[in-house]
N, C-alpha and C positions, 0 to 999 in steps of 0.2 A: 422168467427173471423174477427174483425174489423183490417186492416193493420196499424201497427206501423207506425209514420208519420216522415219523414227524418231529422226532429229538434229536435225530440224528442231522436232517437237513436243518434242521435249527441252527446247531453245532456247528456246521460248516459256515452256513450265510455269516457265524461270528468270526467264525475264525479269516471268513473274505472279507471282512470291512476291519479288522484289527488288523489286518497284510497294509491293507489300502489305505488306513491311517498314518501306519508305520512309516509305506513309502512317502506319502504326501508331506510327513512330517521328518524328512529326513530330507526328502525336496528343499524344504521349505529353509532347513538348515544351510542348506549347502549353497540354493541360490535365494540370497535377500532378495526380497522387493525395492524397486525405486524410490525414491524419498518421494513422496504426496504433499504436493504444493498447488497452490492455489494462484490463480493469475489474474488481469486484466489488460485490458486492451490500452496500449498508447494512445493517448487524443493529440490532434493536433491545434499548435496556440497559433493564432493570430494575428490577437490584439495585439503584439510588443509589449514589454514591460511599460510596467507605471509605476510612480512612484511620487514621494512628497517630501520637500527640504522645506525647513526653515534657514530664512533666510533674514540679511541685516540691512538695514537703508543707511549706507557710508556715504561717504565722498572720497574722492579717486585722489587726494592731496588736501594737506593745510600746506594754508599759508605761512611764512613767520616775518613778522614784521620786525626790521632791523636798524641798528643806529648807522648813518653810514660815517659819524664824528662821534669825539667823544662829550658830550654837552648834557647838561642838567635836564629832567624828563620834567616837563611845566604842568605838562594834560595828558590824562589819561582815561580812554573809557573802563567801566568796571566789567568784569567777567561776567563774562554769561548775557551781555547787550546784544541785541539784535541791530545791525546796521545796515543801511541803503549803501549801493556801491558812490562813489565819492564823499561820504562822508569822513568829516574825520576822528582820525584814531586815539594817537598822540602827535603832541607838539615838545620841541623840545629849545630849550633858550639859544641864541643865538649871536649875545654878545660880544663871547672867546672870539669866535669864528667872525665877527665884522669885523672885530681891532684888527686881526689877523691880516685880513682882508683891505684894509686901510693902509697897515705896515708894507704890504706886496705892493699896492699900489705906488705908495713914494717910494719904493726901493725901485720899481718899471722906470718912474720917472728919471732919478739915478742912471739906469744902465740905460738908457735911451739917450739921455745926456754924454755919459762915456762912449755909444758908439760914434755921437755925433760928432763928438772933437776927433775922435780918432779915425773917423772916416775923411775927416775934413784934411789932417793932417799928412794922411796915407797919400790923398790925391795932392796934395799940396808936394809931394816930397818926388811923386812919380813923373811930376811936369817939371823938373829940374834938371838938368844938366848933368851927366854923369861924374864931369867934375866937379861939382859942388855937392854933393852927396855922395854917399857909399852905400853898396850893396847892400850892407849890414844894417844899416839904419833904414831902406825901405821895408825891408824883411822883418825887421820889428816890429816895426808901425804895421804891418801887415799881420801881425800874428794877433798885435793889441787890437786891432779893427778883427779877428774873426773873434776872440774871445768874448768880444762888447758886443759882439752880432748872438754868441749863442747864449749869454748871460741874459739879454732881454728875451729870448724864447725860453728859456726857464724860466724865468719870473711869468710870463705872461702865460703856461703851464699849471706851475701854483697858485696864479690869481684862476684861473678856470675850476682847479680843482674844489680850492673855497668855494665860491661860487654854486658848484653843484654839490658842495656840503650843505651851505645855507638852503637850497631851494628845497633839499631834501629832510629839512629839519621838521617838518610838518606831513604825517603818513596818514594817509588814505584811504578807505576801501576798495580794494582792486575790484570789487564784488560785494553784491547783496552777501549776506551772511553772518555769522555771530561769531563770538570773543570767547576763545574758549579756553585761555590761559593768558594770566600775568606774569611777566619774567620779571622785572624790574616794578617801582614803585616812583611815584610823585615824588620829587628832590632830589633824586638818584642821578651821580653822573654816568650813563652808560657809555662803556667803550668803545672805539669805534668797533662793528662789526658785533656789540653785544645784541642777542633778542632782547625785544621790547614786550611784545604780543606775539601769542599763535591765532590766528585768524581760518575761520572754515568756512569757504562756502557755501552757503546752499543752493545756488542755481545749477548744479551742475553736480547731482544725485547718481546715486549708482547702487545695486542691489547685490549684494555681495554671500556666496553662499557655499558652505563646504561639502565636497559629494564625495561620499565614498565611495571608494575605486578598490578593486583586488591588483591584484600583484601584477597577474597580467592586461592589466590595462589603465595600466599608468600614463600610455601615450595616448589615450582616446584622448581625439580630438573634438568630442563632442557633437558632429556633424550629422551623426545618426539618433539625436535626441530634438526631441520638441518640447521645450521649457515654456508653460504659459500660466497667468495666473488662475485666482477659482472662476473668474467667471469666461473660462476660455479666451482671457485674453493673451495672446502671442507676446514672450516677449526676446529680447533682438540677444544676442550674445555679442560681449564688449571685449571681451577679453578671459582670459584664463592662463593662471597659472603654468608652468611647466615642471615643477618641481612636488611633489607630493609629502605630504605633512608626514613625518614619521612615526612619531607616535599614535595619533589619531590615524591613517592613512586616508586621507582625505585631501582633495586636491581643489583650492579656490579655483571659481566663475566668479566673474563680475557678468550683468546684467543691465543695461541701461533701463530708466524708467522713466514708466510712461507719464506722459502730461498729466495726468490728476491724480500721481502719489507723488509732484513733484514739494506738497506741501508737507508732506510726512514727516515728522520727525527725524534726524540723525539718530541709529541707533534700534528704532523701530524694529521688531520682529513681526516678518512677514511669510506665511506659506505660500508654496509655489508649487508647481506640480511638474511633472516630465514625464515623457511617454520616448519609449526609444522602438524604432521600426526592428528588431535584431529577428534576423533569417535564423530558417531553421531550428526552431522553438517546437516542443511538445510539454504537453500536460501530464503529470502523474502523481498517483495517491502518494502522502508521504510514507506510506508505508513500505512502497516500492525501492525509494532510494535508503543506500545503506552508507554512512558515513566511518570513513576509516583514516585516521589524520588530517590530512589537509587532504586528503582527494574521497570523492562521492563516486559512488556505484551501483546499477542495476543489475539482475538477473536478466536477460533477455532469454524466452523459450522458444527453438525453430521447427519445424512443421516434423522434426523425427522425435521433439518432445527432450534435446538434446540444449544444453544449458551455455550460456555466454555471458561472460563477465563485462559489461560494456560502461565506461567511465563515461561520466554528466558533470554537466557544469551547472549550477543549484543559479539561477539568476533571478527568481522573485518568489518568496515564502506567499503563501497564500494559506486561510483557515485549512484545508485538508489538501492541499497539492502543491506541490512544486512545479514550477515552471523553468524548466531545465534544455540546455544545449549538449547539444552529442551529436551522435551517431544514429540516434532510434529514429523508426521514423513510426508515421501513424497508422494503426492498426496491428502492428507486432505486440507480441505478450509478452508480461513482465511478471513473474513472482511478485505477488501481495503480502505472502505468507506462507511461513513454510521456508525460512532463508538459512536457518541453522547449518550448518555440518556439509553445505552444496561445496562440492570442487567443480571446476575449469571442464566442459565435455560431458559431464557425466548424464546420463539420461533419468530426464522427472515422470513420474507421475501427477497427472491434472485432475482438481476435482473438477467434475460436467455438471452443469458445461462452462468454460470461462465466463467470469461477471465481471460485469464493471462496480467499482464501488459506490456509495455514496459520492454525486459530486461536489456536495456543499457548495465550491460557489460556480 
């Protein structure tokens, strides 16, 4: 056999690696590669959310101090006084209301007078003889004796009424507290029923604060939150809201306070803190979740390297993570990177070997 000549096997070796490119490169045409993404691992959270309101030091009601006659305003403290509970407020003249009071009283005497002749007369007429008297005439005398009977319980009505007009012509401090509005002025006759003062308590404090809420959890009842101040003081829930603020979407707490901010100012801003126990929490890089309208989403990757779209619920922003509700749970993969162009099923490639990010916190 004649030897193969060293140009010749040359020749060939090219012509077999330019075959073998071709095919590879017509492979290569024909089936794409899987998209190449990058992953981490789910952690699992804990702690519950935490978080921090500013909050107000209110009072749960004012009071408003009222005329209960209509009488000249004599005394009046100035706005913005601080007072002891039975001190007083305003006074108001009480002259009208004695004449008044005077007139009622000779007018009792009057109808006490008229029932007594006409009581007198009634029985005088009933111990007679049916022939000396008629029907008619007992029956009068009987209607004048009920009339002179209810004439003196109204007069003796209107003299009461006076009465608890004058005792109330001098107001009071229901409560320690301050003057925090004048409606009327010294000389002023106010009406019956007009305000005189708005009066606020201060023994009887309350911490009043607006939490934002999402849509769906308008109805949280709050029972799964722990509200305390900074120095881990607990504090009690008073009350809340049912109805959520529209614009703001923020749904009032009241809060009782504790015995040593019960001297705080009305008004006061005060931080507060909350920690909520919510099941079912994991931790991921923000890079992971992908915001699209109102709803957030992860890549989830399963052990065939085969992709799923799985919706989270974003419940506290952290420097590099979100700490989010779902479906995931801990130690499943998540796309980091590499989110572009994924559809629903489709199969990734992972770079190796999966990393966890930076935790930052």
């Amino acid at each position: 056999m004649r030897p193969i000549s060293p140009s010749v096997r040359h020749s060939k070796v090219q012509q077999f690696i330019f075959v073998l490119g071709l095919f590879y490169s017509t492979y290569s045409i024909a089936t794409p590669q899987a998209p190449l993404v990058k992953t981490t691992s789910v952690s699992l959270w804990q702690n519950g959310i935490q978080g921090q309101l500013s909050c107000q030091v209110s009072v749960p009601y004012t009071y408003t101090i009222a005329s209960e006659s209509e009488a000249k305003l004599n005394y009046l403290v100035s706005a913005g006084s601080y007072v002891k509970a039975g001190d007083l407020l305003a006074e108001q003249d009480g002259f009208y209301l004695q004449q008044s009071l005077k007139a009622m009283q000779y007018e009792l005497i009057q109808h006490k007078a008229n029932f007594t002749f006409h009581n007198q007369e009634y029985q005088r007429l009933v111990g007679l003889d049916e022939k000396h008297v008629s029907a008619s005439a007992v029956n009068e005398h009987a209607l004048s004796l009920e009339l002179a009977k209810h004439a003196v319980e109204a007069t003796n009505s209107r003299i009461k009424t006076l009465e608890k007009q004058l005792s109330a012509l001098k107001h009071y401090a229901p409560h320690s507290g301050e003057i925090t509005e004048l409606h009327n002025n010294i000389g002023s006759f106010v009406p019956r029923g007009g305000a005189i003062l708005s009066f606020t308590a201060t023994d009887d404090k309350e911490l009043h604060c607006e939490v934002p809420i999402k849509q769906s959890q308008r109805n949280s009842r709050f029972q799964d939150k722990v509200f305390f101040l900074s120095k881990s003081e607990p504090l009690e829930l008073k009350r809340y809201a049912h109805s959520v603020n529209q614009r703001h979407q923020t749904q009032s707490v009241w809060f009782h306070v504790p015995p040593n901010l019960l001297t705080l100012p009305t008004g006061k801003l005060i931080n507060i803190h909350w920690q909520s126990k919510t099941p079912d929490l994991v931790k991921l890089p923000t890079q992971a979740v992908i915001f699209e309208q109102d709803t957030a989403y992860v890549w989830r990757v399963n052990n065939q390297q085969m992709i799923e779209k799985v919706l989270v619920e974003v419940m506290q922003n952290q420097a590099h993570h979100f700490i989010v509700r779902g479906t995931l749970h801990a130690g499943e993969q998540v796309i980091v990177m590499g989110q572009s162009n994924l559809t629903e099923g489709i199969q990734v490639r992972l770079t190796s070997p999966p990393t966890l990010l930076a935790q930052g916190e």
